[in-house]
C-alpha positions as CSV (number, residue, x, y, z in Angstrom):
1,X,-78.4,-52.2,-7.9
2,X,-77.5,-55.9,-9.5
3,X,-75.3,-56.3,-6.9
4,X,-77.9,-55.7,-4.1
5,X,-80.6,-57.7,-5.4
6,X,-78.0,-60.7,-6.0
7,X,-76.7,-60.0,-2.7
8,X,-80.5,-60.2,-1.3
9,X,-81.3,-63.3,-3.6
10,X,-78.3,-65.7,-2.0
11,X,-79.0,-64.4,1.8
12,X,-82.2,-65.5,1.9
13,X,-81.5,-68.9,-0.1
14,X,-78.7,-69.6,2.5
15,X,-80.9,-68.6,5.4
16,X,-83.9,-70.8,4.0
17,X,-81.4,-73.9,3.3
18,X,-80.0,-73.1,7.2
19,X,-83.3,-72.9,8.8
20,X,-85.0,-75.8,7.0
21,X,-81.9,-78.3,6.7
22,X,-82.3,-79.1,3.2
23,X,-79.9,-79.0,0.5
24,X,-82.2,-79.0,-3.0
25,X,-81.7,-75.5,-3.7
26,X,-77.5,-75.5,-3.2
27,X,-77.0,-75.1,-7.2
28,X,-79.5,-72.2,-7.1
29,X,-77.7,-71.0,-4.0
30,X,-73.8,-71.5,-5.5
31,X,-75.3,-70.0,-9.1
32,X,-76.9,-66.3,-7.8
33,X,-73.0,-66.6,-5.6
34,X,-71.0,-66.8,-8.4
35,X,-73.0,-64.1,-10.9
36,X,-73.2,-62.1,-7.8
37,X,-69.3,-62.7,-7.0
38,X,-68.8,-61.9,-10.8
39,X,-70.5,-58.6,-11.2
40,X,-68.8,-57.7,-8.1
41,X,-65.4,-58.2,-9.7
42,X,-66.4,-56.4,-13.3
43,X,-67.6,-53.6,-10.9
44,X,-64.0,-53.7,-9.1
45,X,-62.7,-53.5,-12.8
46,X,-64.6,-50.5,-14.2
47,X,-64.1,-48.7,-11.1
48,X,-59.9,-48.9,-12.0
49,X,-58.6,-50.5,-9.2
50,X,-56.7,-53.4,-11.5
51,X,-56.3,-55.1,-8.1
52,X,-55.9,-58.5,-7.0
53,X,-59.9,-58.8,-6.0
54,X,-61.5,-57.9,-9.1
55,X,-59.8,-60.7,-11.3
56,X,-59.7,-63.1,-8.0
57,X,-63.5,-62.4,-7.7
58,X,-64.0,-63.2,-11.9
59,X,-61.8,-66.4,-11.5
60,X,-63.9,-67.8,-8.4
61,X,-67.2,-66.9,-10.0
62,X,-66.4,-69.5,-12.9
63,X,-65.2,-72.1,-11.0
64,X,-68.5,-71.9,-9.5
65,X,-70.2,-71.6,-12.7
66,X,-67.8,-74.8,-13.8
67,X,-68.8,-77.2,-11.0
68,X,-72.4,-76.2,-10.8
69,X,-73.4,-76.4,-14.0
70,X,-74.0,-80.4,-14.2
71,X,-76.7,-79.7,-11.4
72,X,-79.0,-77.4,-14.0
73,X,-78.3,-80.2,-16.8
C-alpha cells in the first residue's frame, strides 16, 4: 500500500516537472524516490530473497537521502 502511494506520489511529480519544465520541486521529487526505493528494498528483505536488489535498492535510497538533503535545509 506505501509502495503504491509513493509509487503514485513521484509519477505525477516527474510528470508535472516534464510538462511544465521547471525544476523547483526536484528534491521533493528525488526524496518520495528514495523512501519509495527504500521501502521497496526492506519489502525485498522481509519477503527473504537476501538478494542483490533489496540491499542495492537500501544503498541507493540513502545516497539520495545524502545529496538531497542540503535542498530541505
Amino acid at each position: 500500500m506505501v509502495r503504491i502511494i509513493l509509487a503514485i506520489v513521484v509519477i505525477v511529480l516527474s510528470g508535472y516537472s516534464l510538462i511544465t519544465q521547471t525544476f523547483e520541486l526536484m528534491p521533493y521529487y528525488m526524496f518520495f524516490l528514495g523512501a519509495f526505493m527504500l521501502v521497496t528494498g526492506f519489502v525485498e528483505l522481509q519477503k527473504d530473497r537476501k538478494g542483490f536488489w533489496g540491499y542495492m535498492n537500501i544503498v541507493i535510497s540513502l545516497f539520495l537521502f545524502f545529496f538531497y538533503i542540503p535542498y530541505f535545509l
